[in-house]
DRENVEX-97647 format. One record per residue: residue number from 1; x, y, z of N, C-alpha, C in turn. Coordinates in steps of 0.001 Angstrom, whole numbers, plus 524288, in hexadecimal, padded with zeros to 5 digits. Atoms other than C-alpha are relative to their C-alpha. Example, Ala and Ser with C-alpha at 12.3 -4.5 7.8 and 13.67 -1.06 7.14 Angstrom:
2
SITE  num     nu     nv     nw    cau    cav    caw     cu     cv     cw
SITE    1  8037A  7FB5A  80000  8300C  7EE6C  81E78  80384  804B0  80000
SITE    2  7FCCC  7FB5A  7FFC4  83566  7FBDC  81BE4  7FCFE  80442  802DA
END
This chain:
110
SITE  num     nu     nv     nw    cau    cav    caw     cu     cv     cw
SITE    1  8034C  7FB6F  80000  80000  80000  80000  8037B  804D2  80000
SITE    2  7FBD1  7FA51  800B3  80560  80DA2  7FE31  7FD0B  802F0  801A8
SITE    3  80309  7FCA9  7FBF9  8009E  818B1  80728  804E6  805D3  7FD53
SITE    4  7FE9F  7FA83  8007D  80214  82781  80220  7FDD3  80335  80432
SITE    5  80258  7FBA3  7FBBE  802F2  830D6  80D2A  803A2  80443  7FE95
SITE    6  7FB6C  7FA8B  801C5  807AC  83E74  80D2C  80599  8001D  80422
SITE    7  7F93A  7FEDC  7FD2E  81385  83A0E  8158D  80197  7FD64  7FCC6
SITE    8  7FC39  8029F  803CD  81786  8313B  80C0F  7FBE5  7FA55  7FD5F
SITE    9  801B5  802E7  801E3  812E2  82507  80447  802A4  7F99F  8017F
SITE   10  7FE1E  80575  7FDAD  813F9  8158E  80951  7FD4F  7FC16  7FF2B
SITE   11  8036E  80739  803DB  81311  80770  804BD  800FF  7FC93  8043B
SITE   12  80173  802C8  7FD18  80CF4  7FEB9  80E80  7FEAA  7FB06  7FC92
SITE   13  801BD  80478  8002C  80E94  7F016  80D5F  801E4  7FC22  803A5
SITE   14  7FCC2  8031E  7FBF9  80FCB  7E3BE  814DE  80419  7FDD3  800EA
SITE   15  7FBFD  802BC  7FF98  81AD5  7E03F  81C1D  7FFA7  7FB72  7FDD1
SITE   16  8009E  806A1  8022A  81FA4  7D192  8153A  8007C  7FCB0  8032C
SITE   17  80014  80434  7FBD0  81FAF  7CB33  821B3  7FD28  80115  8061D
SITE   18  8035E  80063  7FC68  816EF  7CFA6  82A59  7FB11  804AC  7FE84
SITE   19  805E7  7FCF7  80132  80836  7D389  8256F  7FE10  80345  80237
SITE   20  8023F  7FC70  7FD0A  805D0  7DBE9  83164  80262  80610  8010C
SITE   21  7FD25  7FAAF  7FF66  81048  7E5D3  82E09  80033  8017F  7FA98
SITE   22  802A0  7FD58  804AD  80E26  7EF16  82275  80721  80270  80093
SITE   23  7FAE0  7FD97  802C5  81DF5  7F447  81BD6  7FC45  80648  7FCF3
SITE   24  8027E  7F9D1  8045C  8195A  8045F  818DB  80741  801BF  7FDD7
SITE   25  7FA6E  7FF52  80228  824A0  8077C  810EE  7FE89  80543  7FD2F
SITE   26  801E7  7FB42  801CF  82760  81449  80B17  80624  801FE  7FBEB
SITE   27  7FB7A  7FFE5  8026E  831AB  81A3E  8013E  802CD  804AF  804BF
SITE   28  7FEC2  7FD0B  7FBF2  83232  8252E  80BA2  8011E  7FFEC  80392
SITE   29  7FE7E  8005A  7FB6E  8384D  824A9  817FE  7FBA3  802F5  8038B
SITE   30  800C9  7FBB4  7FE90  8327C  8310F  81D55  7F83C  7FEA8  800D0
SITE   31  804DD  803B5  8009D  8248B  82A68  817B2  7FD58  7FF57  8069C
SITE   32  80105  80334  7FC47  8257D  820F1  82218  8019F  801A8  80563
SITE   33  80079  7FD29  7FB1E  82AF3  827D1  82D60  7FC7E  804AD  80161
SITE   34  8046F  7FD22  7FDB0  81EF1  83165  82C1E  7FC79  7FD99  80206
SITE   35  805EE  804CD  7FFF8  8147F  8269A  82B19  8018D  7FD4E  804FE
SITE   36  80052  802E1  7FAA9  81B7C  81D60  835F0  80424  8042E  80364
SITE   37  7FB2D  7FE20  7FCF8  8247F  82580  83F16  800B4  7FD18  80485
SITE   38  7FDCA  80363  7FB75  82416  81B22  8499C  80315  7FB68  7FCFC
SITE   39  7FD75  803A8  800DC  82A04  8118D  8407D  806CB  800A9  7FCD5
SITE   40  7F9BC  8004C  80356  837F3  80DD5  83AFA  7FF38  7FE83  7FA38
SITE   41  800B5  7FFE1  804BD  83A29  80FF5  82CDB  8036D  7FCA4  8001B
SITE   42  7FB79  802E2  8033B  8421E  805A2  825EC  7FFA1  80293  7FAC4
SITE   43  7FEFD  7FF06  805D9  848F3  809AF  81A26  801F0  7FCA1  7FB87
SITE   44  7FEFC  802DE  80275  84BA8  8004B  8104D  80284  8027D  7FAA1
SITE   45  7FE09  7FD24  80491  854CE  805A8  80520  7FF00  7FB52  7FB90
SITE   46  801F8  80385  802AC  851A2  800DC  7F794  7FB1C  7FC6C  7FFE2
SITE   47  803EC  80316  8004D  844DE  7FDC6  7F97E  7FB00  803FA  7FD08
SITE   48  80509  7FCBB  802F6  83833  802C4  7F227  7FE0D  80337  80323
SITE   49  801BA  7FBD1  7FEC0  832E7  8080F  7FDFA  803B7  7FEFD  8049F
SITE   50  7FD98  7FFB2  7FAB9  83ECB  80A97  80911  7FFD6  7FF68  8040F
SITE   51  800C4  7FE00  7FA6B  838A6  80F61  81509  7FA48  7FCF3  80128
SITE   52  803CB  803D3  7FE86  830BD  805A7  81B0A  7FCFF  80068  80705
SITE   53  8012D  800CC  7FBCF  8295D  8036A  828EE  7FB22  7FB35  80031
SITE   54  8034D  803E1  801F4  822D0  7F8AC  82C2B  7FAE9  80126  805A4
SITE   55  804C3  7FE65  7FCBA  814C7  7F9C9  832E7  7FC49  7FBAB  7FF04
SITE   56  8042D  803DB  7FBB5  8099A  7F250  839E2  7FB68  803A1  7FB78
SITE   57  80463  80091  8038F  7FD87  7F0F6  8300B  7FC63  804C7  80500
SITE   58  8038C  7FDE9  7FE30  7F574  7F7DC  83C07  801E6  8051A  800FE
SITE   59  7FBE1  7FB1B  8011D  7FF6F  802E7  83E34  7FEA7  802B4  7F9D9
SITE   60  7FF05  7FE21  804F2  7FFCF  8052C  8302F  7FAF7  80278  7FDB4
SITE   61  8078B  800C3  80159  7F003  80517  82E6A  7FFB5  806E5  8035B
SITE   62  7FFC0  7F9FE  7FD20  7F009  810D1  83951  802E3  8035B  7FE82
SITE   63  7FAB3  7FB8F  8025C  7FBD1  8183F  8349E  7FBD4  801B8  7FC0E
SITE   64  8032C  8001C  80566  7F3BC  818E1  8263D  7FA71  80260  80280
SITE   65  80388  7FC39  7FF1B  7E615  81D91  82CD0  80201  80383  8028A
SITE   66  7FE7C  7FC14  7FE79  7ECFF  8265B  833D1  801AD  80450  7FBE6
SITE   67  7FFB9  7FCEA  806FE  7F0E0  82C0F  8273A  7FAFF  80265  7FE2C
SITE   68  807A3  7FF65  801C1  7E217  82ABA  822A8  8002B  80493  80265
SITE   69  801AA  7FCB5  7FC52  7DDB4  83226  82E72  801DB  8061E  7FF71
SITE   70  7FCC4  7FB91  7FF49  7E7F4  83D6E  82CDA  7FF1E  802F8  7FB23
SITE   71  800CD  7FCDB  80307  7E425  8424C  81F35  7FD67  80372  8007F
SITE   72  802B1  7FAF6  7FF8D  7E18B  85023  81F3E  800BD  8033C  7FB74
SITE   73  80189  7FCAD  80489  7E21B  854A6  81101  7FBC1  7FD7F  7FCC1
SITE   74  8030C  801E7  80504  7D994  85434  8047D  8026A  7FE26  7FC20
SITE   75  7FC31  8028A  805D3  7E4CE  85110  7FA55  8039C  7FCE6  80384
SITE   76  7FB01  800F3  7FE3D  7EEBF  84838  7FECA  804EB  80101  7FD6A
SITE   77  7FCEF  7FEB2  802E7  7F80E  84B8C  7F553  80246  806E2  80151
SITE   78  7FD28  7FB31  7FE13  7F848  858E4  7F975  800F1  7FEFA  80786
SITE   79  7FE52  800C0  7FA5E  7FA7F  8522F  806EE  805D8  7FF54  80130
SITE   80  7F80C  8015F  7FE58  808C9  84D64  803EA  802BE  805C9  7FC92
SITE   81  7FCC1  7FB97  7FF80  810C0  8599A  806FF  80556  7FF66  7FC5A
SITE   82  7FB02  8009D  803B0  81DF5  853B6  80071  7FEF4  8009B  7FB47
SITE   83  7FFEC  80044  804EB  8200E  8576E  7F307  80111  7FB01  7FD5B
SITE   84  7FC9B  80460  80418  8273C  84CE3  7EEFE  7FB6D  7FA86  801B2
SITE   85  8030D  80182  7FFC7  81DD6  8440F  7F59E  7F851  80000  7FC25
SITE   86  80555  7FD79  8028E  810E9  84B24  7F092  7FFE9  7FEF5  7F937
SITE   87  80086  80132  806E8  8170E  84895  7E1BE  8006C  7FB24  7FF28
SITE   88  80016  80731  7FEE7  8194D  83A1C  7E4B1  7FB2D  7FF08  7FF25
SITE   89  805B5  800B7  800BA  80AAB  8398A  7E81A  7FF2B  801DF  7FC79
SITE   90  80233  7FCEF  804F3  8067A  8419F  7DCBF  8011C  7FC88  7FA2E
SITE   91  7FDB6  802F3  80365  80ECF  83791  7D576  7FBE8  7FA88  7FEFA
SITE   92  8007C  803AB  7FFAD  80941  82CA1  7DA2B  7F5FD  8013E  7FF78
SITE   93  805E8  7FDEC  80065  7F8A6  8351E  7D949  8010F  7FE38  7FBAF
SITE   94  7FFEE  80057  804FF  7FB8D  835DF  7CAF8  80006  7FA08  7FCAB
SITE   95  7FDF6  80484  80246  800E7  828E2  7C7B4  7F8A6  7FCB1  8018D
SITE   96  80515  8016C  7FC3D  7F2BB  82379  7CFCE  7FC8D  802C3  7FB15
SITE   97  80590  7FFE1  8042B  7E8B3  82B52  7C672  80158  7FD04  7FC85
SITE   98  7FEB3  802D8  80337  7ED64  820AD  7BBB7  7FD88  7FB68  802BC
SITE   99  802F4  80428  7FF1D  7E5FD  81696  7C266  7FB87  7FF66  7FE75
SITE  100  80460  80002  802C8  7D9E7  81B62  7BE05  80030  80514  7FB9F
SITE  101  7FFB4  7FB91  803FC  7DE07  822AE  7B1DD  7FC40  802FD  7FE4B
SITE  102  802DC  7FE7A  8014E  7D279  8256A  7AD88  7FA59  80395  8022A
SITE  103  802DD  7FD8F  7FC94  7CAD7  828E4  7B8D0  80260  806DC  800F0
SITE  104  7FF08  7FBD0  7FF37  7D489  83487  7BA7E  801F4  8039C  7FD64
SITE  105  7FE7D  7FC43  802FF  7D655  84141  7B377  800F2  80478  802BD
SITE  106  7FD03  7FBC8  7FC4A  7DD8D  84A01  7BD65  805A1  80183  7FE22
SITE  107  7FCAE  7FD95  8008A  7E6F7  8546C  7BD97  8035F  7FEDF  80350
SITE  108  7FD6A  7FEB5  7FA6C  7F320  85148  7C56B  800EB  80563  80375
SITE  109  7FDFB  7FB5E  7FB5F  7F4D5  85A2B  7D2A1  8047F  7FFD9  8005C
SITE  110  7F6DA  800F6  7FE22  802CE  85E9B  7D649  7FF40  80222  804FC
END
């Protein structure tokens, strides 16, 4: 699963040896020490996604509505403050209306 937040973006899947712990991995360091700050980052060089922590399926479930709960804009896009972030997403909006080509005839936002 992949989770876009305006601290950063993260790919949740299961640990390979134990079903009750969920690997959130992130290319970002910074990511993951916003989202968990009680936990230890591992960094793994050479890997697709580096910066890893590993978390408890029920932990992980609360962390994520807590998220829910906390939205307080109308655009999220104008929610992520980083530039360089905000064009990532914008990268990744655009590429997304191509799923239903035809349904959409929009102007990109910058």
């Amino acid at each position: 699963m992949w989770v876009y937040t305006n601290k950063g973006m993260i790919s949740i899947v299961e640990h390979n040896e134990d079903p009750e712990i969920l690997l959130v991995r992130s290319r970002e360091r910074g990511t993951l020490e916003k989202l968990f700050p009680e936990y230890d980052v591992l960094t793994l060089e050479y890997s697709d996604y580096p910066h890893r922590v590993f978390v408890g399926r029920d932990v992980l479930a609360s962390m994520i509505a807590k998220l829910v709960r906390g939205v307080d804009y109308p655009n999220f896009k104008s929610s992520v403050s980083d530039r360089n972030r905000h064009d990532c997403y914008m990268n990744v909006w655009r590429v997304t209306l191509g799923l239903e080509p035809d349904l959409y005839q929009v102007e990109v936002e910058e």
